[in-house]
MARDRENLUM-603196 format. One record per atom (N, C-alpha, C): atom name; residue in one letter; y negated, z, x. Coordinates in Angstrom, 1 decimal. Example, Ala and Ser with C-alpha at 12.3 -4.5 7.8 and 13.67 -1.06 7.14 Angstrom:
! residues 2
+------+--------+--------+--------+--------+
: tido : torvex :     c2 :     c3 :     c1 :
+------+--------+--------+--------+--------+
:    N :      a :    5.7 :    7.8 :   13.2 :
:   CA :      a :    4.5 :    7.8 :   12.3 :
:    C :      a :    3.3 :    7.8 :   13.2 :
:    N :      s :    2.2 :    7.1 :   12.8 :
:   CA :      s :    1.1 :    7.1 :   13.7 :
:    C :      s :    0.0 :    7.9 :   12.9 :
+------+--------+--------+--------+--------+
***
This chain:
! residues 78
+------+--------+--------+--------+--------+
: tido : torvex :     c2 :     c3 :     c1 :
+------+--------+--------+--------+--------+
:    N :      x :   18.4 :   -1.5 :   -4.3 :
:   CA :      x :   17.9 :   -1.9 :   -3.0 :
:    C :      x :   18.3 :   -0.9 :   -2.0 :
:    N :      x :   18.9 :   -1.5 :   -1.1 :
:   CA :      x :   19.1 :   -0.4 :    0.3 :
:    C :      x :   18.0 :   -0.2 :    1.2 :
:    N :      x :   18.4 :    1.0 :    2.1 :
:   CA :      x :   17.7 :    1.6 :    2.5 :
:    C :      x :   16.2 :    0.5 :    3.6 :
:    N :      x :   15.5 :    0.4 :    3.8 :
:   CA :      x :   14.0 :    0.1 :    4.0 :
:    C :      x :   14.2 :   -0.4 :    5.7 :
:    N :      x :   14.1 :   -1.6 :    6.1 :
:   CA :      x :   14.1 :   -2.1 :    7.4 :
:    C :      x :   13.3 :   -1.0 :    8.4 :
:    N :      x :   13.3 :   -0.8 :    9.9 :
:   CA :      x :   12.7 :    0.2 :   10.5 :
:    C :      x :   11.8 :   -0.8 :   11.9 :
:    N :      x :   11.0 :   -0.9 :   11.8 :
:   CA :      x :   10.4 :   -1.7 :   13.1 :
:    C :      x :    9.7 :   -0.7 :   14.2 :
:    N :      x :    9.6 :   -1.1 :   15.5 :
:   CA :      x :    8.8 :   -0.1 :   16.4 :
:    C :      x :    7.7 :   -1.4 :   16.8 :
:    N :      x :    7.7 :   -2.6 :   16.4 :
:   CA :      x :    6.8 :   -3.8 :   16.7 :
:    C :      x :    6.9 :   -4.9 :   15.6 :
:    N :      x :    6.1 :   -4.3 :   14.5 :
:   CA :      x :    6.4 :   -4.7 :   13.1 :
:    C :      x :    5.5 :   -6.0 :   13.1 :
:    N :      x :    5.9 :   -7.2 :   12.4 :
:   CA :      x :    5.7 :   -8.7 :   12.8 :
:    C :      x :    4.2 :   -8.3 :   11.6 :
:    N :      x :    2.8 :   -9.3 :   11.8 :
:   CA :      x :    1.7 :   -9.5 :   11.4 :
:    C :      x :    1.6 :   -9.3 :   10.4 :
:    N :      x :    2.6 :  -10.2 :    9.3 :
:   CA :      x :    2.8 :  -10.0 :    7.7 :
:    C :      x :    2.7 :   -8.9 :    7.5 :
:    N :      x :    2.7 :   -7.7 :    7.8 :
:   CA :      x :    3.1 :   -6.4 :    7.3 :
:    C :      x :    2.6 :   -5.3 :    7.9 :
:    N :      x :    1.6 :   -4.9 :    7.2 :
:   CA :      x :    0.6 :   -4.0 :    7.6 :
:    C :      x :    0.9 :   -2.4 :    7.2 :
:    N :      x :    0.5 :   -1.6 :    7.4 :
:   CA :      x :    0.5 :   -0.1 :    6.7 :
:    C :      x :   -0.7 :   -0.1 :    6.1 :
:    N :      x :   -0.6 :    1.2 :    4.9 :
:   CA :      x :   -1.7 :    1.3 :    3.6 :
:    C :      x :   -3.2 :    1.5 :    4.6 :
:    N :      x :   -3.3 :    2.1 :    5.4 :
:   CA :      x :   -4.3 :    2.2 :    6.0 :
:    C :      x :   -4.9 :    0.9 :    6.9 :
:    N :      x :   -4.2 :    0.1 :    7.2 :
:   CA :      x :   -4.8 :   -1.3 :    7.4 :
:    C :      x :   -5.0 :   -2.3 :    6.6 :
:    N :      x :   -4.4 :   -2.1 :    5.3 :
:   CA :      x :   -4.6 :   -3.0 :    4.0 :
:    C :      x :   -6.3 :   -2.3 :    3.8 :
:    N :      x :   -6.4 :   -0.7 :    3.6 :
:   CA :      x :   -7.5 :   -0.5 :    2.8 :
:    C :      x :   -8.7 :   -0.8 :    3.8 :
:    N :      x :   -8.5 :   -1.1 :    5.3 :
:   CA :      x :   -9.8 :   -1.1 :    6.1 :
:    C :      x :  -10.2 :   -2.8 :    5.8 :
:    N :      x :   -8.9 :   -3.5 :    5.4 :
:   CA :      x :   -9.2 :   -4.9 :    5.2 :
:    C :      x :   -9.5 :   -5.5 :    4.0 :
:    N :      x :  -10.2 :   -4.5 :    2.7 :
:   CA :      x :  -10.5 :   -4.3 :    1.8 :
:    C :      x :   -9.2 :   -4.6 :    0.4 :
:    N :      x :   -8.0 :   -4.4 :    1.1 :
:   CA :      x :   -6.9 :   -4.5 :    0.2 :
:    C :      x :   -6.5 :   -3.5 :   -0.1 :
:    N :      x :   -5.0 :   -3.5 :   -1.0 :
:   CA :      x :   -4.5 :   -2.5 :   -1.7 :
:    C :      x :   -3.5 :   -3.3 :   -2.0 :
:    N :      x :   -2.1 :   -2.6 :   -1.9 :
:   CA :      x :   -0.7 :   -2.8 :   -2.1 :
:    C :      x :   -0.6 :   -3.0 :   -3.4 :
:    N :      x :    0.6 :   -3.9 :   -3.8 :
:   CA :      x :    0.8 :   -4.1 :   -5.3 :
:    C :      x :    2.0 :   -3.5 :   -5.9 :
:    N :      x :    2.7 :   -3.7 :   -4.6 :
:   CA :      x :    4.4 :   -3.6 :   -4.5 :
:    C :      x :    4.6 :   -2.2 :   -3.8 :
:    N :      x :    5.9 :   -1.6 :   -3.9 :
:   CA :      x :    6.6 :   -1.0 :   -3.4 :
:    C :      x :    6.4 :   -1.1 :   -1.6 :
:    N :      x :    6.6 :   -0.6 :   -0.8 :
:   CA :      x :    6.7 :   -0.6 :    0.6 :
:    C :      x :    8.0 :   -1.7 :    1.0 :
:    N :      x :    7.9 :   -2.6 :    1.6 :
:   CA :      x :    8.9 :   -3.3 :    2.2 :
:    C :      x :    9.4 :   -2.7 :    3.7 :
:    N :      x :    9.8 :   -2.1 :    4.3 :
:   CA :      x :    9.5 :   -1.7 :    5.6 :
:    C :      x :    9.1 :   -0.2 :    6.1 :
:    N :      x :    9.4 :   -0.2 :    7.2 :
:   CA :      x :    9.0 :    0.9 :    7.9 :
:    C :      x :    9.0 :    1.2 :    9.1 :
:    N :      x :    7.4 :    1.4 :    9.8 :
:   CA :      x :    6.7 :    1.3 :   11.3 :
:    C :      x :    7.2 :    2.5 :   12.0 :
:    N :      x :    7.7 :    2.6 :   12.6 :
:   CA :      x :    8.2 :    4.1 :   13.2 :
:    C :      x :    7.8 :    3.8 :   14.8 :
:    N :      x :    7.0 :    5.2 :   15.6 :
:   CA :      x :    5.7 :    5.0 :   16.2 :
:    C :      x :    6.0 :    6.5 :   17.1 :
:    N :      x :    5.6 :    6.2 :   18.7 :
:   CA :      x :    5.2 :    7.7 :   19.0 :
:    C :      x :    4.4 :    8.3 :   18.6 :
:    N :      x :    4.4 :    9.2 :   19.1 :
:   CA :      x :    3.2 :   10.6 :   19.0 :
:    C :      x :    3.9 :   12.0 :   20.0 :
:    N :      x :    2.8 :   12.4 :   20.2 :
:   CA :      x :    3.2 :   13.8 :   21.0 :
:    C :      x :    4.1 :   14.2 :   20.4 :
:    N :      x :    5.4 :   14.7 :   21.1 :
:   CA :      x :    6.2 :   16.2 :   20.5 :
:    C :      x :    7.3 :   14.7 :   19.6 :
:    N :      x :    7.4 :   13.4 :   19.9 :
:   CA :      x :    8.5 :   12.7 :   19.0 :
:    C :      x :    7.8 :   11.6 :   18.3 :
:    N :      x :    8.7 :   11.4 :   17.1 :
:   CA :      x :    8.6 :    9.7 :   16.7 :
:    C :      x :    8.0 :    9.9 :   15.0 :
:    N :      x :    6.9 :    9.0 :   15.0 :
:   CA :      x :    6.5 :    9.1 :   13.2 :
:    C :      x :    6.7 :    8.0 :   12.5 :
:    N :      x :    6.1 :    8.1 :   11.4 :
:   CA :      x :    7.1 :    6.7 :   10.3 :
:    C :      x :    5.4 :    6.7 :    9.4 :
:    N :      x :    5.4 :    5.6 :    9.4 :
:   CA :      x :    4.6 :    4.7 :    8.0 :
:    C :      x :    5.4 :    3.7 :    7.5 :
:    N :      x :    4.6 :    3.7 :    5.8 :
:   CA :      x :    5.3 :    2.5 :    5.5 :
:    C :      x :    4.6 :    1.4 :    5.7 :
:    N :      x :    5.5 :   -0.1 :    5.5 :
:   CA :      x :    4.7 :   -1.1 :    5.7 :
:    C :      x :    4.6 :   -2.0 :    4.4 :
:    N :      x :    3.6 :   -2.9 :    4.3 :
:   CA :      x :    3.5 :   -3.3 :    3.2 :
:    C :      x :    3.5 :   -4.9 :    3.4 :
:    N :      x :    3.9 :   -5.7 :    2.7 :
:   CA :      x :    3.6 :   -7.4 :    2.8 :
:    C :      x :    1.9 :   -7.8 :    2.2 :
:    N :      x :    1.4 :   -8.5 :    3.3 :
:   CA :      x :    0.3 :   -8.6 :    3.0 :
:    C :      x :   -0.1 :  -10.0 :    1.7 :
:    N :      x :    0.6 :  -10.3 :    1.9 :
:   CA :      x :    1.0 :  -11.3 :    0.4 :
:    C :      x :    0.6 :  -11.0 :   -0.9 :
:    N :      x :    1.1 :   -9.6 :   -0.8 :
:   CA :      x :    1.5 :   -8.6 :   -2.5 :
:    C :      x :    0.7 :   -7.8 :   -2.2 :
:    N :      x :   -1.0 :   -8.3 :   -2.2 :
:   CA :      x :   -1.8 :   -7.2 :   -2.0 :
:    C :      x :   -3.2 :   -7.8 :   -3.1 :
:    N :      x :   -4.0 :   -6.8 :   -3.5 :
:   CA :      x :   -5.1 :   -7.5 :   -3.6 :
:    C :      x :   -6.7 :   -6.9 :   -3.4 :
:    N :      x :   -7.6 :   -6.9 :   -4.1 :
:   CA :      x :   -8.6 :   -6.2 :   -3.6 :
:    C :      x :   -9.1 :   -4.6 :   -4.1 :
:    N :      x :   -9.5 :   -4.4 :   -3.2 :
:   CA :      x :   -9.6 :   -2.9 :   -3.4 :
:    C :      x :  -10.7 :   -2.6 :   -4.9 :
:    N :      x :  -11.6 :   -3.5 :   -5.1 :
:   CA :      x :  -12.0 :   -3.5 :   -6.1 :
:    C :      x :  -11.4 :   -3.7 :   -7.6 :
:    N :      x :  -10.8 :   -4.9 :   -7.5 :
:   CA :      x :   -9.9 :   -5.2 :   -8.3 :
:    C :      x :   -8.9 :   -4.2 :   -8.9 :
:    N :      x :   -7.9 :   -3.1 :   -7.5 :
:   CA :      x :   -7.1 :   -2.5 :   -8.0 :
:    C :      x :   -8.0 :   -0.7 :   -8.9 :
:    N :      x :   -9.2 :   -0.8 :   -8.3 :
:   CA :      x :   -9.9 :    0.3 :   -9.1 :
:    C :      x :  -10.3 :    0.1 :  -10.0 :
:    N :      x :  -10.7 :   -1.2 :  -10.1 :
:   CA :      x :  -10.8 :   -1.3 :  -11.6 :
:    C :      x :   -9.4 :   -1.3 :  -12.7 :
:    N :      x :   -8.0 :   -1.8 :  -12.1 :
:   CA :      x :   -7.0 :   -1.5 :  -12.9 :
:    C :      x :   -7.0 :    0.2 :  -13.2 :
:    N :      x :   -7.1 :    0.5 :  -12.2 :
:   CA :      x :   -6.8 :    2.0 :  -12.2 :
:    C :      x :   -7.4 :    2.6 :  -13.1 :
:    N :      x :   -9.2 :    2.2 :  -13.2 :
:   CA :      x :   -9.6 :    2.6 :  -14.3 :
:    C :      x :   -9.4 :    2.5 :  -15.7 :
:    N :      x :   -9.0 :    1.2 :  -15.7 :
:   CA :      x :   -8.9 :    0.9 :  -17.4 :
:    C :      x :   -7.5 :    1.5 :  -17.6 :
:    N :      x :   -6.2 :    1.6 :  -17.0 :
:   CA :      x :   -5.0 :    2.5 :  -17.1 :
:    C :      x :   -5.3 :    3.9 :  -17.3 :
:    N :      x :   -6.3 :    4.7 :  -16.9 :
:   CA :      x :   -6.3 :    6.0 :  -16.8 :
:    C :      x :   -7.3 :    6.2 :  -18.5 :
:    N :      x :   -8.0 :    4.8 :  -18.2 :
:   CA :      x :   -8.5 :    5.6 :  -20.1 :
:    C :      x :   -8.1 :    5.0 :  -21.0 :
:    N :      x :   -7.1 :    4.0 :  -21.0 :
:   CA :      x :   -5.9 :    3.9 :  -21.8 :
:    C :      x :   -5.4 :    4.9 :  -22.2 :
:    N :      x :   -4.7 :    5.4 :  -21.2 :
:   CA :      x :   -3.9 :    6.4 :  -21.6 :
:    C :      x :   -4.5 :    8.2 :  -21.7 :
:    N :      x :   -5.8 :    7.7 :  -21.9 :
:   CA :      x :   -6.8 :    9.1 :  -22.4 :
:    C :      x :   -7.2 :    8.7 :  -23.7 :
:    N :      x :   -6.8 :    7.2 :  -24.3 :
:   CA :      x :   -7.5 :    7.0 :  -25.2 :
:    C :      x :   -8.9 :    6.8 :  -25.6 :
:    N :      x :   -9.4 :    6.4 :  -24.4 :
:   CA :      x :  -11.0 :    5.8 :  -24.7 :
:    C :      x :  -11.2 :    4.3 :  -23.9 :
:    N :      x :  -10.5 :    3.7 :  -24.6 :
:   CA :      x :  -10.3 :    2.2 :  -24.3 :
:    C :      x :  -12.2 :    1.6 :  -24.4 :
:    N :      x :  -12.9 :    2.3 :  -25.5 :
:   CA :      x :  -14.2 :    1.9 :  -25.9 :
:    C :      x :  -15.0 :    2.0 :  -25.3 :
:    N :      x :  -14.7 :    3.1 :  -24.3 :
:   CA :      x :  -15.8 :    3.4 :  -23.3 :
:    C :      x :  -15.9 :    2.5 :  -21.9 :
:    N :      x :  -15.0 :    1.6 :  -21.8 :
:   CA :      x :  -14.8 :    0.6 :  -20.8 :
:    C :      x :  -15.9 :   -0.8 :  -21.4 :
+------+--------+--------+--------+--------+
***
């Protein structure tokens, strides 16, 4: 995949990580995109994500959980 689209007025679908998690989501996928934005002193970059390929913030902690004691080996304690 080549390099990452660049928007300065990024269309609805496509939010940054910090507007997924205020909207109680979490990214599934890779970043599609990239928000690039003033600020004092020049220009900054987030990435953007498809709001599509998201799911809930609960949901993804709970993956996280059972992944992390998988691979500690205490599957039993879940």
């Amino acid at each position: 995949m080549g390099p990452l689209p660049v928007y300065r007025h990024p269309p609805r679908h496509l939010q940054s990580r910090s507007r997924l998690r205020a909207q109680g989501l979490a990214p599934t996928d890779p970043p599609v995109a990239v928000y690039e934005f003033r600020v004092s002193g020049g220009w900054s970059r987030c990435e953007l994500f498809d709001v599509a390929q998201t799911r809930s913030l609960r949901d993804a902690y709970a993956a996280r959980k059972r992944r992390l004691a998988a691979a500690a080996g205490q599957e039993r304690l879940l």
